[in-house]
N, C-alpha and C positions, 0 to 999 in steps of 0.2 A: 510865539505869542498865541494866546490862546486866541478864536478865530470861530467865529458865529455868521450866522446871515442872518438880517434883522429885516432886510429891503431889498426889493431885487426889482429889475427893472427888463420887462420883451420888448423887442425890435422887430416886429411884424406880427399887426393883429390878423392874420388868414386864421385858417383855422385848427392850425396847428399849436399857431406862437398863441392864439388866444387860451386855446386847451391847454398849455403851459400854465398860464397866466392864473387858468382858473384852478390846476393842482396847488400852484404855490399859494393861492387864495383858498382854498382848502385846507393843509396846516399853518394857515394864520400869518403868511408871512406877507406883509402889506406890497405893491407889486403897481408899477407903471408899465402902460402899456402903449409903447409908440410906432406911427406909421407914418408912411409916405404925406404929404400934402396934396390934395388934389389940387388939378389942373384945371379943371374948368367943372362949372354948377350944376347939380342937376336940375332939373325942370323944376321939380317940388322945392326947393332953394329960392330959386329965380323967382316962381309966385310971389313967395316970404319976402322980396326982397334983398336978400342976403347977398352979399359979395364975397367975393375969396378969398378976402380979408379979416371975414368972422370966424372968430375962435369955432364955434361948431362946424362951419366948413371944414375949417383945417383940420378938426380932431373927427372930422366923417369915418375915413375909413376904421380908426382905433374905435370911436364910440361904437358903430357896425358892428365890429368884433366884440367887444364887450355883451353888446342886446343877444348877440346870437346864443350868448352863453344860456341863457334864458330858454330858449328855445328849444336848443337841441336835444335830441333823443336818441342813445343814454344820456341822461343832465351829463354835464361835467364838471358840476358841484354841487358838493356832499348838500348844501345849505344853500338855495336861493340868495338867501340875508349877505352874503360872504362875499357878493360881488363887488359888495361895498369896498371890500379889500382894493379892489382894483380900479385905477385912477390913468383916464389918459390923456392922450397928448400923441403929439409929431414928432418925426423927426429935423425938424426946424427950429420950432419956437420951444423946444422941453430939452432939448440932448443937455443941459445945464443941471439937470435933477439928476445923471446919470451920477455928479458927484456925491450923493447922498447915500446912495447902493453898497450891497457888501456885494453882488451877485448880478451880472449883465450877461443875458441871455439873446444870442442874435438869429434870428427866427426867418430871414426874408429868403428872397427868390435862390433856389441851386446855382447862382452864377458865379464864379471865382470873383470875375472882375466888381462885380455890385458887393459883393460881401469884405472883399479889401478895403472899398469905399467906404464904406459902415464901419469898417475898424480904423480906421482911419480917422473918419470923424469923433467914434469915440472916446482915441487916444487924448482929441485935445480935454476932455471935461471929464475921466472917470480921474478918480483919486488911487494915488499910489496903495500897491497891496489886494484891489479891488480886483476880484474876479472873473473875465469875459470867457465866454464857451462860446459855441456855436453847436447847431441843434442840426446840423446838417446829416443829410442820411449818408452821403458818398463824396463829397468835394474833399480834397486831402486836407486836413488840418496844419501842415509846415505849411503849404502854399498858400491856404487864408492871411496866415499873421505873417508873410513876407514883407521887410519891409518895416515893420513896429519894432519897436526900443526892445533892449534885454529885457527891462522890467516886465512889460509890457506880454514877451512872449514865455516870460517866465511862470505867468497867472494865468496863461491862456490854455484850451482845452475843448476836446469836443463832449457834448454831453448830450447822448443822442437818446431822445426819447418819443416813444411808439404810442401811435395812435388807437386810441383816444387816450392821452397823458393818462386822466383818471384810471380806467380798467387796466390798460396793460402794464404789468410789471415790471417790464423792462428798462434800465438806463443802460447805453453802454459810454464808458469814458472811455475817450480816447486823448492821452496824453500826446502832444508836439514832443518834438526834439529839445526843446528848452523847456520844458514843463519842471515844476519843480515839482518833488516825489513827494512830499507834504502836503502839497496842495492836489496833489492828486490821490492822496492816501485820504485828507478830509474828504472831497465829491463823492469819495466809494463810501466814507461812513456815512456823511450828510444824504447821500440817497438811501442809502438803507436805515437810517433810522431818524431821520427829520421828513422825508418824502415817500418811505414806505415802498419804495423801492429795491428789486434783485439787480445791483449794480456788477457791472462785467467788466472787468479791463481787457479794454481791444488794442488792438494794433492799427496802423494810419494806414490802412489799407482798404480798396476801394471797395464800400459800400460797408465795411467792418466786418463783423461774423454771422449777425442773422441774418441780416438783409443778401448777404453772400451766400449764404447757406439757402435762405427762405425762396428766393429770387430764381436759383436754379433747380431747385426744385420743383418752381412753377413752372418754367419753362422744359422739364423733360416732361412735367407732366402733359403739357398741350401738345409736346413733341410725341410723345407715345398715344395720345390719344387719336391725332389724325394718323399716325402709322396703323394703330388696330383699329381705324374704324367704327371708334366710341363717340358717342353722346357727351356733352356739358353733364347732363344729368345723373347720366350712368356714373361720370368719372367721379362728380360729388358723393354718390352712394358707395365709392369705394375708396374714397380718402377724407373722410367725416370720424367721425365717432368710434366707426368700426376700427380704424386703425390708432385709436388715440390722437384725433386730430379735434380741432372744435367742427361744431356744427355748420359753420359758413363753405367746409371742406376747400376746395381750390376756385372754381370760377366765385362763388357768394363771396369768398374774399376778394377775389380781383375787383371783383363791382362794391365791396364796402373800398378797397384802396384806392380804386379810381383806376382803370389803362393809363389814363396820360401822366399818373406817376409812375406806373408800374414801368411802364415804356422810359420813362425816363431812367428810372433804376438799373433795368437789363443794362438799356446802354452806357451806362456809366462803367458799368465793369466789359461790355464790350471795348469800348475805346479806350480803355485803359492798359486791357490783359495784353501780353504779348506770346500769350498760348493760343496756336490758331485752333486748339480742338475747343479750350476753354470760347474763347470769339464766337465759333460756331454756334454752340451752345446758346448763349447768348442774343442771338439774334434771335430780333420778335417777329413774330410770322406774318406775313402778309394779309392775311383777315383780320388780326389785332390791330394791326397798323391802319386797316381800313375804317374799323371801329371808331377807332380815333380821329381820324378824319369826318365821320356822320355823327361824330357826340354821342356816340352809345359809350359812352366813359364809364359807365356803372351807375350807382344809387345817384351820387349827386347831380346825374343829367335826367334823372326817371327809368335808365336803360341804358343797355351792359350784353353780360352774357346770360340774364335772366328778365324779364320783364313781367310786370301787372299790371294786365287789362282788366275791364269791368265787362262783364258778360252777363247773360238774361240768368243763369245760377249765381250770379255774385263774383266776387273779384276770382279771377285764375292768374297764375303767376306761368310764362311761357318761359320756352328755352331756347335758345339761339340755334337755328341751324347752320354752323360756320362754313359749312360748304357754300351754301346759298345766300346766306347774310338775311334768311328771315326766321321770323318767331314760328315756334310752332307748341301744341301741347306736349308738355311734361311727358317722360316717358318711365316708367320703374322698372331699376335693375333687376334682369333676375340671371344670376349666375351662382350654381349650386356652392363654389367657393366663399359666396358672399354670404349664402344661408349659414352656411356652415360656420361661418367665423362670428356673425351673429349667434349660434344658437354655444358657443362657446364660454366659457364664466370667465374667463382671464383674458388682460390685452395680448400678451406671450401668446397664448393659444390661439386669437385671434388672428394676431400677425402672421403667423403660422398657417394656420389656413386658408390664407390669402395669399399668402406669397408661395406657398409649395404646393396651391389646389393643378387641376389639370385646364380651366378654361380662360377663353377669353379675357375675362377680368382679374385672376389671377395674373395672368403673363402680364397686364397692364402693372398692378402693386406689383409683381416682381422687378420688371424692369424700372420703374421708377423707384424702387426701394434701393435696389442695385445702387443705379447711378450717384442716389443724394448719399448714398453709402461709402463709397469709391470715393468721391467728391470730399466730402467731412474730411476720412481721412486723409487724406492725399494734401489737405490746406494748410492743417497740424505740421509744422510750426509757423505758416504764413502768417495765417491770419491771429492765431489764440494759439500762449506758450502750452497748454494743457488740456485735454478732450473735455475736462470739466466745463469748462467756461462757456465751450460749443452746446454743449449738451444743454445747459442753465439760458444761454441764449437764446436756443428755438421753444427753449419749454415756458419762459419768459415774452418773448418776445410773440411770437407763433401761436403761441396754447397750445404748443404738443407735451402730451404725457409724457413723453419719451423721449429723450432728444436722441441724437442721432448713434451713440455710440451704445446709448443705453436699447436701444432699436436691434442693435447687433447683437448685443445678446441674449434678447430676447426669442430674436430667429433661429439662435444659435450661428457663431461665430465657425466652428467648422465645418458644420456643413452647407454653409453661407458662400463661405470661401472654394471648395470643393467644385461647389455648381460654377462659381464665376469662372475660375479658372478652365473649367470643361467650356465654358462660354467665351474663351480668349481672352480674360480681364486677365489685366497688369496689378496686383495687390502693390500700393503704397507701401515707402518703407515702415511706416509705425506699424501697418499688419504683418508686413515681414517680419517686424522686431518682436511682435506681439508670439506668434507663432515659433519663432524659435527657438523661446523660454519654455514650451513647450504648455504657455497656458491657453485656455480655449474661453476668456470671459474679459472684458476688456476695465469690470469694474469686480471684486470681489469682496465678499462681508467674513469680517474673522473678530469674533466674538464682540459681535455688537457694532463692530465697526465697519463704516469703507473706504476701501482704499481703490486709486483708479492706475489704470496700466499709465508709465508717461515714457517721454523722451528717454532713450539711455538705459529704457528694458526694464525698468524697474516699476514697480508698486508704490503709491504715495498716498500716504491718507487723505482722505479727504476733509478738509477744516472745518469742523464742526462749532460749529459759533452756539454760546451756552444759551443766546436768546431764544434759540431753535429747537424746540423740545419735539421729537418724534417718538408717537406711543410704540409703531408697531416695534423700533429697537429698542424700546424701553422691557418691550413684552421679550425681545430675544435675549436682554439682559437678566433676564429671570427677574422681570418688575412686575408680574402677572399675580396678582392676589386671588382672586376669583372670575370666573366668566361664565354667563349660562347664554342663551339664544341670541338675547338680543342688547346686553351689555355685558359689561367688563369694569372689575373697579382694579386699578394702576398704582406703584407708589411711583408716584412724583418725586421722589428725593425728599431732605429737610421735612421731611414731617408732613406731607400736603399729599393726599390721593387725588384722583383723577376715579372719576367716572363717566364711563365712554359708552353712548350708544352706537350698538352695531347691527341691528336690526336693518332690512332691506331700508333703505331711503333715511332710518334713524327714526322711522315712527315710533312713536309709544304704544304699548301693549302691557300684559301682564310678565311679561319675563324682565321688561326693562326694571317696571315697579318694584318688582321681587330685589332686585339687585340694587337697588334704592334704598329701600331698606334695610339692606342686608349692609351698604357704601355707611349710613349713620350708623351702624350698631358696632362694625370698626375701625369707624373714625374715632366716635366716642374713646373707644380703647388703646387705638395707638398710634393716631394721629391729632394734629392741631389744627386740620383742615381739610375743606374738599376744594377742587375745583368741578364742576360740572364743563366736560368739553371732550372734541373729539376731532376727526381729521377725514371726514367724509369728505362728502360734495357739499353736504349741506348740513346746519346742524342739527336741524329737528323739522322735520314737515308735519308733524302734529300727530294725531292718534291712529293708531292702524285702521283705516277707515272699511277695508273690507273686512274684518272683522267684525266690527261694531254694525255694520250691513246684516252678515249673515247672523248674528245675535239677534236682531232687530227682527230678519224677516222670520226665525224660529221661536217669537217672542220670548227670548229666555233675559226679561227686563230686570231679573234676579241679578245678574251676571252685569248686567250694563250698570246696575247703580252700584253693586260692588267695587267695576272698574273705577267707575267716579268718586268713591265715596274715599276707596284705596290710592286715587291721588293727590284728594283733599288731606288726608293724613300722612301724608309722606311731609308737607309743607310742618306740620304740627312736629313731626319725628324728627327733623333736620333742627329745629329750635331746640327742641330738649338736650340737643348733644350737645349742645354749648359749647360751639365749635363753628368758626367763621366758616360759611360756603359761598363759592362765588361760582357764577354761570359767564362760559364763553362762548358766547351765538358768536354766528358768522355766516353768511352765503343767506338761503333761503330758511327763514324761523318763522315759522309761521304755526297758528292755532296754538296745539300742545307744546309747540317748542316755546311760545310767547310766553306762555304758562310755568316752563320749566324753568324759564329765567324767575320768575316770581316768585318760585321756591327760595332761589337765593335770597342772601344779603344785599350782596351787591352785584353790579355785573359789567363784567369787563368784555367788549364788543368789539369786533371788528368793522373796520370804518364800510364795509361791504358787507353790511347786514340788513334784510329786508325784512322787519317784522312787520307780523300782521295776523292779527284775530281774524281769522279769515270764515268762520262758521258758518254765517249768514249762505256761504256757497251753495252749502250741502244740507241746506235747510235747517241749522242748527241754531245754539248761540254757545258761545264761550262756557264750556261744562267743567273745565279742570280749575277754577280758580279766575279765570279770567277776566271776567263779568264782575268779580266782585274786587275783582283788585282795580282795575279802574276805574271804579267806582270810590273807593276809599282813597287813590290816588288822587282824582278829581278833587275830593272834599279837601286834601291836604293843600291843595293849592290857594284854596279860598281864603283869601286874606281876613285876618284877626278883624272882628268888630267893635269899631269904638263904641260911641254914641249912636252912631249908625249902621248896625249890622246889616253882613252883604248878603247880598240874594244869592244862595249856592247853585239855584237853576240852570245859568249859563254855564256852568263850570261842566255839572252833570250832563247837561245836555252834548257837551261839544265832547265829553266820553263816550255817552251814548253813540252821538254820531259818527265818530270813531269804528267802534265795532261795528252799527247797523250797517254800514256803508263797505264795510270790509279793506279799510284803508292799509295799503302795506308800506312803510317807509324804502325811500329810496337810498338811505345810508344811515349807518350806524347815527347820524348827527342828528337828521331828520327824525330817527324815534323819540329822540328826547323831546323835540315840539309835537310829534302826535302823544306822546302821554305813555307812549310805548316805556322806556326808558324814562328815569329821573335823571336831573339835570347832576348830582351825585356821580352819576354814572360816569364807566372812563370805556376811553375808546384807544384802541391802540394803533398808532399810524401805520405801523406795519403788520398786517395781518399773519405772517407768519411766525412773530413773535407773540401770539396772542395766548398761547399755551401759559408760555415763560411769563407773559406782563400779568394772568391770573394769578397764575401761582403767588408771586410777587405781591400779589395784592391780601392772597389768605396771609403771607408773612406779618405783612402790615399792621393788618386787624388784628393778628393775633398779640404784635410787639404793642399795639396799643390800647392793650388791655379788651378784648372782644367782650358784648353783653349782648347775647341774644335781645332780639326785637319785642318787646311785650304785646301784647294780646291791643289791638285797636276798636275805638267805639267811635259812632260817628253819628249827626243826625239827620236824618236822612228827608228830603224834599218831599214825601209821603203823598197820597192820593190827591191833593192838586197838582205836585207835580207830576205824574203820573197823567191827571188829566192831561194836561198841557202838552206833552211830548205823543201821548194817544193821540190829539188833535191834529198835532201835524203830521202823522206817520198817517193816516185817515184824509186829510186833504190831499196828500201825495198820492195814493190809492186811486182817490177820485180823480186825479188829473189826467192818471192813465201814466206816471212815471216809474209806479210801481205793482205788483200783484195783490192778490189777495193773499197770496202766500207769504209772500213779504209782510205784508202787513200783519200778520201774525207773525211770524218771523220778530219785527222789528216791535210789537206790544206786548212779547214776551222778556225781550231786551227792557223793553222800558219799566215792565214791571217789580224786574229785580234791580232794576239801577234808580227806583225811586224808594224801595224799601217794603214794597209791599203796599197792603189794604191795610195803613196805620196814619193816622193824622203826620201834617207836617212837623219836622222839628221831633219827631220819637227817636228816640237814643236806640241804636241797636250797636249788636257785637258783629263781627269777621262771620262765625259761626250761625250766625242765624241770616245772612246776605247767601253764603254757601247752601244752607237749604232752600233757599227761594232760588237760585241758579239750579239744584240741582234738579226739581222738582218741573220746572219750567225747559228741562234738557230733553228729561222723559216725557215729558207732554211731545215736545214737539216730534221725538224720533219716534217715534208711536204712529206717525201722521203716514199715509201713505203718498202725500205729496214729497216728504220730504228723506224718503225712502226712498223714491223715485229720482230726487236731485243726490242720494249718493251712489246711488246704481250711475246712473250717468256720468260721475266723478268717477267712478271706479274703475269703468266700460274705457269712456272716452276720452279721458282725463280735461274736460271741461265742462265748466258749471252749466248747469239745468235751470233754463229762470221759466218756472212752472206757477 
């Protein structure tokens, strides 16, 4: 039967089961969210009156969970407005709605015997076919549903997802023994293309593959670092960024995960394993353990293995001396292998230098590299039938670049192997097998493709899903049309280019423009479309700002309005080809990249897109287009007048305030309500399909007949309004909330977003809004204040409030 989830229903609002609650409230799917009943009142209750018996008593700890969502930082939803999705209730007086659900999610305490109980109870009320999971990091999934009907253990499943649901990528499914392959083949699509999710099939094994993999890895790294006599701080400087790790490195994550989970995890595969070196291993040390006893638990107790105090310089963040169990000041790594792998351009090279330098901190990355190495392998086939799946799991789950086998050969695989064995290491048979094929790379690429080493000695491609568009194999396919400095125009297949900036960070310059130009003039010829997009880190941080600095301080303002003038015609050159463009942001788009979506028609967004006119930073205002598209945007909103024509002041104003205030959205959802994005606009649930949903989208346009945009006129709130927003950006001044800088700043915004020195209600074009932006760009970078705020952007990469 065909098989949807319309409703889904959490069983524990903590703060996990709520972060569920608010992803499934995130792609729209309406969602009950039940707890425990309290036992007794709290004080603020008791004042009220209230007894145990009121609905809001009973539903305290769920409604709790729900406000928090509110709260937390990262949000955990796309949309404030969306929580509405989420409705709760107990598990007392509601397990009755569970028959309503296509999808029951069970969220409460790690305990075998409490989580049988909860399935138990909601064999009597879900309805046959209905789907129950459990969300557990490590309790075996046969033994949960011990006990429950065939049916029952036939729709059952674990469906483990990494915290914080929203960011991390990760689901891993873990099928029961009665699982049925159907229902386990939907969870792996349903996450990856209704929840925007990298879904892993694992095996019921304890703690699964990341948490197995991630887990022991923390733990040789605490093991190696009391053996060399390292620092907490040292060891995050050497297992951060520099090795393709994220920036929290090892202890910053212990303290976002909490010790008294972590400690629970370790042990979970300690009392499980019947390997006593694996056991070993495993064991958490005795100052962790103490930790946890003083509530130095991490961030959620205030203090971990880092802390922030307030001191007579302002806040200092200390580091734990785990010898002594107190804080002390930050100390910086300096180990020549460390410099070295920083000043390196590749992670390969990177790792390299770190792992084969000659000091202290290298032997540290080696030996923990080793181990998580040896380990990986050696799991293969415990845990995951395919190195794939390991690899997709820490780079998912963890935010490593690299997952662990991809790590391997990076370092290189033989002489990886070489040293270990000169070190007395036992090589796992998949290395054995790997090695005696006589290949030295555990994942190979043959003509565009990859294929990865598996079980049984062989080579197997890797399944390349068509949602998945990747440029850089597009480019080894000989899909490479043209490239100069700082982009690349691509054919996409079916008739649709790609144009890709590749410039440091994806700024805009003159080389990207050039290839802008150059992307319309062979579209126009022998394509039906573009898409604008690419696969950096980010997709446009706006204009090469050290550039347009040293322009500025050489006054060659010749050049600068050229820049400006040459991206305002790019927007004119993209319409004449009379050929759909659509723009794919994603990550951080901010200033020029907000801009470059403007260019397009339309634009297709990933749900992890933070736009934001951010000018005002660096003393500026929106010079590409920006300024005047939100302003024409504004006026589009303003409802038709009957007999009563409406004031477009407010409209305009709450644009203005927009850019002045330099407001960035916190997902692709949120631009639509800042004015960022039209409500037209599409977002793709899964960000990695956001290439392919563009593309998709020029097909679109083109099968239904595309007409470039005509030329718009608008009338514009003119010099009273103009007064009016002067007035309050002038009040603000004088309260002392903002500069004097600001205040020009923010009355050069106003003056092109009322239309100029023209009576209210004057009809103007696109083109004549674009010379009051661009005119009002060179005033202000003229300024040597505001020369000064992008020296200081430049320098220190934060803003200068001058």
């Amino acid at each position: 039967m065909q098989r949807n989830i319309r409703k889904a229903a959490v069983l524990g609002a903590g703060v996990m089961g709520a972060g569920i609650a608010a992803h499934l409230a995130n792609v729209g799917i309406p969602t009950y969210l039940l707890d425990i009943v309290p036992r007794e009142l709290t004080d603020d209750e008791g004042k009220k009156g209230l007894t145990l018996e009121d609905r809001s008593v009973r539903n305290r700890f769920a409604e709790a969970g729900k406000q928090r969502l509110l709260k937390e930082k990262p949000a955990p939803l796309y949309d404030k407005a969306d929580i509405d999705l989420i409705t709760v209730g107990n598990l007392e007086d509601d397990l009755h709605r569970l028959a309503e659900v296509d999808w029951i999610i069970e969220v409460v305490v790690e305990n075998l015997d409490v989580k049988r109980q909860v399935f138990a109870k909601i064999e009597e009320y879900r309805k046959p076919g209905t789907i129950v999971s459990s969300n557990t990091s490590g309790v075996s999934i046969n033994e949960m549903c011990e006990g429950r009907s065939d049916e029952f253990r036939e729709h059952f499943l674990g469906t483990h997802f990494f915290n914080p649901p929203r960011y991390l990528k990760l689901l891993e499914i873990i099928p029961g023994r009665d699982t049925k392959p159907e229902i386990v083949q939907f969870m792996m699509q349903f996450g990856q293309f209704s929840l925007g999710k990298g879904t892993v099939l694992c095996k019921d094994t304890p703690n699964f593959i990341a948490n197995r993999v991630g887990t022991y890895g923390l733990q040789v790294s605490i093991q190696e670092m009391v053996k060399l006599g390292l620092g907490v701080d040292e060891v995050d400087a050497l297992t951060g960024p520099v090795i393709g790790r994220p920036k929290s490195a090892t202890f910053r994550t212990l303290d976002v995960v909490g010790l008294d989970t972590y400690v629970h995890v370790a042990n979970n595969v300690k009392l499980k394993s019947e390997d006593a070196e694996e056991k070993a291993v495993f064991e958490v040390p005795d100052f962790v353990l103490q930790m946890v006893e003083k509530r130095w638990i991490g961030q959620k107790s205030g203090q971990g293995f880092f802390k922030q105090e307030r001191t007579a310089a302002g806040k200092e963040i200390l580091a734990l001396d785990y010898e002594q169990l107190i804080y002390r000041p930050r100390v910086k790594a300096s180990f020549p292998s460390l410099d070295a792998a920083k000043a390196a351009k590749t992670l390969p090279q990177k790792l390299q230098a770190l792992a084969y330098g000659k000091d202290k901190g290298s032997q540290f990355v080696w030996n923990v590299l080793k181990k998580v190495l040896l380990y990986s392998a050696a799991k293969v086939p415990e845990i995951a039938d395919d190195i794939v799946s390991v690899d997709q799991a820490m780079k998912w789950g963890f935010g490593w670049e690299l997952g662990p086998f991809e790590t391997w050969d990076a370092i290189g695989v033989e002489k990886s192997v070489a040293r270990m064995r000169e070190e007395g290491e036992t090589m796992p048979p998949l290395v054995e097998e790997l090695l005696a094929t006589g290949k030295t790379s555990f994942y190979e690429r043959k003509e565009g493709r990859t294929a990865a080493f598996a079980i049984g000695g062989a080579y197997r491609d890797v399944e390349e899903k068509k949602e998945i568009i990747n440029l850089a194999q597009l480019k080894e396919q000989g899909r490479l049309i043209k490239k100069n400095a700082g982009a690349a125009l691509i054919d996409l297949g079916d008739g649709v280019a790609c144009l890709e900036f590749t410039s440091p960070h994806n700024a805009l310059g003159m080389d990207v423009l050039q290839m802008a130009g150059y992307a319309a003039e062979e579209v126009k010829k022998n394509f039906i479309g573009l898409v604008i997009g690419n696969q950096g880190k980010n997709f446009c941080v706006g204009m090469n700002l050290a550039m347009a600095l040293m322009e500025a301080q050489d006054e060659n303002w010749f050049e600068l309005e050229m820049l400006i003038k040459n991206f305002h015609k790019i927007g004119d050159t993209f319409r004449a080809i009379n050929r759909p463009v659509v723009a794919a942001p994603f990550g951080m788009t901010l200033g020029g990249g907000v801009e470059v979506c403007y260019l397009a028609d339309q634009v297709q967004a990933a749900p992890e897109t933070y736009l934001g006119l951010v000018e005002v930073g660096v003393g500026l205002l929106p010079g590409g287009g920006g300024t005047k598209e939100m302003l024409f945007r504004a006026m589009e909103n303003v409802p038709e007048g009957g007999s009563m024509p409406v004031d477009p002041l407010p409209y305009v104003a709450r644009a203005f305030e927009t850019i002045a205030m330099a407001k960035v959205s916190t997902s692709g959802k949120e631009a639509i309500k800042l004015g960022y994005l039209r409500p037209t606009d599409r977002i793709s649930i899964n960000g990695d399909h956001l290439l392919y949903d563009a593309k998709q989208l020029v097909l679109e346009m083109d099968q239904k007949g595309y007409a470039p945009r005509k030329p718009r006129k608008i009338r514009v709130i003119g010099e009273a309004g103009y007064a009016t927003l002067r007035q309050n950006v002038h009040a603000m001044q004088i309260s002392g909330m903002i500069s004097e800088h600001d205040e020009l700043i923010a009355s050069k915004i106003a003056y092109v977003m009322s239309g100029g020195s023209v009576p209210a209600g004057t009809e103007v074009n696109e083109q004549y809004i674009l010379e009051l932006e661009r005119q009002a760009f060179m005033e202000l970078i003229k300024t040597p204040k505001t020369q000064q705020r992008m020296q200081h952007m430049v320098t220190k990469n934060k803003p200068l409030r001058n």
